[in-house]
PLY file of the C-alpha trace (Angstrom):
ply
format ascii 1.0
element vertex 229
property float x
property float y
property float z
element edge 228
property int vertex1
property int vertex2
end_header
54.18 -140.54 -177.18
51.10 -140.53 -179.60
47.81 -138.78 -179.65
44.84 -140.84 -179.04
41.75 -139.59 -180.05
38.31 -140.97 -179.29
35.10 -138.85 -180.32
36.28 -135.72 -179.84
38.27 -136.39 -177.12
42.13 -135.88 -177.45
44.82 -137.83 -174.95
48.42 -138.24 -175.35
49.47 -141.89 -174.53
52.75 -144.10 -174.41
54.44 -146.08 -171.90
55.90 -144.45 -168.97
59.49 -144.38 -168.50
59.37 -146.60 -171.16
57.73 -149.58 -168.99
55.63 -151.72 -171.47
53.18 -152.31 -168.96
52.80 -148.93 -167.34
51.09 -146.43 -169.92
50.86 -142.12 -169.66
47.40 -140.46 -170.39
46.94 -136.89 -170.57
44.02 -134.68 -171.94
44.28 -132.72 -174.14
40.97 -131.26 -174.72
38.37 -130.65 -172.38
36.64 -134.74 -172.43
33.16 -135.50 -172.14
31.60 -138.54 -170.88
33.10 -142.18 -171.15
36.39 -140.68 -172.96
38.53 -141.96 -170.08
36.74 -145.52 -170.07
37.00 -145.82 -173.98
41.19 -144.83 -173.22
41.26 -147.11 -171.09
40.22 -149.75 -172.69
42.01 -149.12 -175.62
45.56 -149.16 -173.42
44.28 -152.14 -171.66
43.98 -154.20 -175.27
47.70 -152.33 -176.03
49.18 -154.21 -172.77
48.93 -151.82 -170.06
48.05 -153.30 -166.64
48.85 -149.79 -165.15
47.83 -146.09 -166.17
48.85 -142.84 -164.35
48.32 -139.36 -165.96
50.13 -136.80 -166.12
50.08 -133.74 -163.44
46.50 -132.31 -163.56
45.29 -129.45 -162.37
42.52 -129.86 -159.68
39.57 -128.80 -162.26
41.07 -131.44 -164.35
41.17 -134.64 -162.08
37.64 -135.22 -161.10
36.62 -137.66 -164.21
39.85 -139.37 -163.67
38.56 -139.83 -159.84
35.22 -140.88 -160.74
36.42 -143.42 -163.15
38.29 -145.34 -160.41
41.96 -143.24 -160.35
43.67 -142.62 -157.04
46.31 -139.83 -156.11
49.14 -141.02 -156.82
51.12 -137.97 -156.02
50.35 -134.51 -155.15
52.81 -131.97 -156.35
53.42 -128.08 -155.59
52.33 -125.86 -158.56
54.32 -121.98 -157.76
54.46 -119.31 -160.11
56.85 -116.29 -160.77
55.74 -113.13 -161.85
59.13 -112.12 -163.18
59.23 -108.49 -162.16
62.24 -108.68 -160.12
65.10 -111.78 -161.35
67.29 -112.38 -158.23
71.02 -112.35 -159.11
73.19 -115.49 -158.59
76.95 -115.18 -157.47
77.86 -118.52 -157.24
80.66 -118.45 -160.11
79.02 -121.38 -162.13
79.95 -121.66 -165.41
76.30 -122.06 -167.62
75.94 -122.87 -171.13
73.85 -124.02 -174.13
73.51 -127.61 -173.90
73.98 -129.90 -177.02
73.22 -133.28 -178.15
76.30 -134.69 -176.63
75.32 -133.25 -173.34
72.32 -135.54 -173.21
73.89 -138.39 -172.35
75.76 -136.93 -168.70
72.59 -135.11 -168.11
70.50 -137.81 -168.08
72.53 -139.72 -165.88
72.23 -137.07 -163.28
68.47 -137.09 -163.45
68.93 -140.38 -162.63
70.68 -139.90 -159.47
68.55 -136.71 -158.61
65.04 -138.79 -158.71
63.56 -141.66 -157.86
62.44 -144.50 -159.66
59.01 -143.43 -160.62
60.32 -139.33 -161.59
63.44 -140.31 -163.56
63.96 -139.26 -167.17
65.02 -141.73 -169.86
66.10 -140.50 -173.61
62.03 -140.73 -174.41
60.91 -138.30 -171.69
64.15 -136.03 -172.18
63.07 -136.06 -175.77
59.03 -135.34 -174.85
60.35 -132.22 -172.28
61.90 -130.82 -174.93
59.30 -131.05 -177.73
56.03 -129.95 -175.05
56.35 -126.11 -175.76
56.55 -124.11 -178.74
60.09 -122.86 -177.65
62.59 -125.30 -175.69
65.90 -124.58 -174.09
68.39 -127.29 -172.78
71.27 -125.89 -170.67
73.85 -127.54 -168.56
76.09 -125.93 -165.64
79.49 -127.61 -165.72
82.57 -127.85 -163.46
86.28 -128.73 -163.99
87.22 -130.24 -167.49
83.72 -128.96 -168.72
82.37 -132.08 -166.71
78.21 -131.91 -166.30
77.01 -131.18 -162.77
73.26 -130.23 -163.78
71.07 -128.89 -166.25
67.94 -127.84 -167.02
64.78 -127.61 -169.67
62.88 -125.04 -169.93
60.16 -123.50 -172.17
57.43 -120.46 -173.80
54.47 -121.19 -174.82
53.04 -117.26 -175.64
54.21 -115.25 -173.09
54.31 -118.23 -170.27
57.25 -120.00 -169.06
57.87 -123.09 -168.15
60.79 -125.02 -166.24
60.42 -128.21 -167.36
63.00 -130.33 -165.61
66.24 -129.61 -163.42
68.31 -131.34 -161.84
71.49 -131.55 -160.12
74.17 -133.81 -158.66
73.05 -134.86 -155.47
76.81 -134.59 -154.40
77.41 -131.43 -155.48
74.32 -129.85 -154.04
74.31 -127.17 -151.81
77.31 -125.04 -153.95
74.44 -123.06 -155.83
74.33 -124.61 -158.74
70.77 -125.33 -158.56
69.99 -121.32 -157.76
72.48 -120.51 -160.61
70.43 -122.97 -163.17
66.92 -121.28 -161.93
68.30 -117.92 -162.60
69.65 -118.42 -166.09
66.62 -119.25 -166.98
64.35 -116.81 -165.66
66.44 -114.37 -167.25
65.76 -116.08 -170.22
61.94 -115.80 -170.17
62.52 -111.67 -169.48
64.23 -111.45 -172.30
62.13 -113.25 -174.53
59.18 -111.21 -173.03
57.59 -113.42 -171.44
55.28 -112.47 -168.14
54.80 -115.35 -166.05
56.80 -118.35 -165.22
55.56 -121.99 -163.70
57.04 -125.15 -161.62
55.98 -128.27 -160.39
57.31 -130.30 -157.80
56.68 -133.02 -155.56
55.52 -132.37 -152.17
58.24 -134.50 -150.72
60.88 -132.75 -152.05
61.17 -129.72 -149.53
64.65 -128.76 -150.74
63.43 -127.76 -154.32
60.23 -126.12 -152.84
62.42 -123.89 -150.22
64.66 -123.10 -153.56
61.67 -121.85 -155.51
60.10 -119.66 -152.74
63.54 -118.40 -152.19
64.01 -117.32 -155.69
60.63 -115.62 -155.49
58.33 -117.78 -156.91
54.60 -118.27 -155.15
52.72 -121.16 -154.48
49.70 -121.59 -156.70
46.92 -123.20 -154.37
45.67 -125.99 -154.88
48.55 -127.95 -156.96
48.78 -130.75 -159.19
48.20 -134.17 -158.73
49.29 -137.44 -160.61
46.47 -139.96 -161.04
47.21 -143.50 -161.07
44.61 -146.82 -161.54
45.43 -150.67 -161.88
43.84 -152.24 -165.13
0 1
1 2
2 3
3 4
4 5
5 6
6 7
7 8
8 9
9 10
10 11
11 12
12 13
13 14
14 15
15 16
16 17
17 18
18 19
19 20
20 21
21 22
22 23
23 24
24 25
25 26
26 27
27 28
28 29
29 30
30 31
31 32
32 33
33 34
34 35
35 36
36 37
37 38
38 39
39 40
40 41
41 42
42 43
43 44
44 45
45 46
46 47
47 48
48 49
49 50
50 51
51 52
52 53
53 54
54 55
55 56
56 57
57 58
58 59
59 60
60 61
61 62
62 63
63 64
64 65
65 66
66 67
67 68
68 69
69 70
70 71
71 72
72 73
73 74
74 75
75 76
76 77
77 78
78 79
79 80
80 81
81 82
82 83
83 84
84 85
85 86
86 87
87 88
88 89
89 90
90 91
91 92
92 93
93 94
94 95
95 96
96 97
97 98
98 99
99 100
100 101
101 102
102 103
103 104
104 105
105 106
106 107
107 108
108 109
109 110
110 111
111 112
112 113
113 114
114 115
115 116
116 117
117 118
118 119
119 120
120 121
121 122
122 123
123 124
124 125
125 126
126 127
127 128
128 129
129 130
130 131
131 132
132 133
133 134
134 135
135 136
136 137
137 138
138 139
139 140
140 141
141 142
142 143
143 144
144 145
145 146
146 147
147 148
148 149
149 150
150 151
151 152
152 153
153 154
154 155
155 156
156 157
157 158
158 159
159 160
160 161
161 162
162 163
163 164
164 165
165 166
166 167
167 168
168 169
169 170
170 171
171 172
172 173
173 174
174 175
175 176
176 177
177 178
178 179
179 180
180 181
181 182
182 183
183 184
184 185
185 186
186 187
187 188
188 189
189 190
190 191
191 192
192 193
193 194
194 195
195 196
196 197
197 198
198 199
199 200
200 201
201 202
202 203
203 204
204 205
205 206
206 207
207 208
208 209
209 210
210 211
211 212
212 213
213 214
214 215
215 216
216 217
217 218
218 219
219 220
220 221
221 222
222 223
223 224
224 225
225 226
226 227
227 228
């Protein structure tokens, strides 16, 4: 990903997924008038026949709207106010995940989402790098094998979890609840106040595991924005 910058309008662009004709554009500034139209035309000359943004809050999407961009996908926006951590029995075994883990744990996002949510070594790379503070983890089960992991991050006193995911076979055993946990925990300790998750609205297993683990739904969401070129 690169920063674009037209006037004094900021976006961060790049392919999606690492599709050459599918590009990512994000604000990040507040943009004025024709910012989105100058992007676009700017991908457009780059290759892209396809744009979608990244998950915008609803105060944020109505330029993209009025430029021609369609929902792509809504997604559930909940937040955790940290006072009270539930505690998570399971037995899995939790620890700091290294470069080696990448590989496993990227194979498992694979098989956790579909084809449009799935992380390659770019995105796994740009999860990592979008908060001050990052945190890669991994759960793991006999012979130290990778079952799930997670990303998480602080940016001031606000946390973030990024990305988790599990394997779809092994769901069900907690591992998921364990992963949350361990990093909420996290965020206490490193005095943070507030945590935050996204997910799509389609996936009712992950939002029943949030609300579970006491996190609130922040009304409205997020949406992803898409328009052909």
């Amino acid at each position: 990903m690169e920063v674009m910058t037209t006037g004094n309008d900021r976006f961060r662009v790049g392919s999606w997924r690492g599709d050459p004709t599918v590009g990512y554009l994000m604000p990040l500034t507040r943009i004025g008038p024709g910012a989105i139209d100058t992007a676009l035309r700017n991908m457009h000359r780059g290759g892209y026949r396809r744009i979608v943004t990244g998950a915008l809050a609803h105060d944020e999407q109505g330029p993209f709207l009025r430029q021609g961009f369609q929902v792509h996908e809504r997604l559930h926006l909940l937040k955790h106010d940290l006072r009270s951590i539930p505690f998570s029995n399971a037995g899995v075994s939790i620890r700091r995940g290294t470069r080696r883990d990448r590989h496993p744990a990227i194979a498992i996002d694979y098989q956790a989402f579909d084809d449009f949510w799935r992380f390659d070594e770019a995105s796994f790379k740009e999860a990592l790098s979008a908060t001050p503070v990052s945190r890669f983890r991994v759960s793991t089960g006999p012979g130290r094998t990778v079952n799930g992991y997670t990303i998480s991050g602080r940016a001031g006193r606000t946390g973030y979890l990024q990305r988790i995911a599990v394997d779809p076979t092994l769901q069900g055993r907690g591992i998921g609840t364990a992963l949350v946990v361990d990093t909420l925990n996290w965020l206490v300790r490193r005095g943070s106040v507030t945590a935050l998750v996204n997910t799509q609205e389609s996936n009712v297993g992950a939002f029943e595991l949030y609300k579970r683990l006491g996190f609130e739904p922040v009304i409205p969401g997020l949406a992803v924005l898409g328009i052909e070129l």
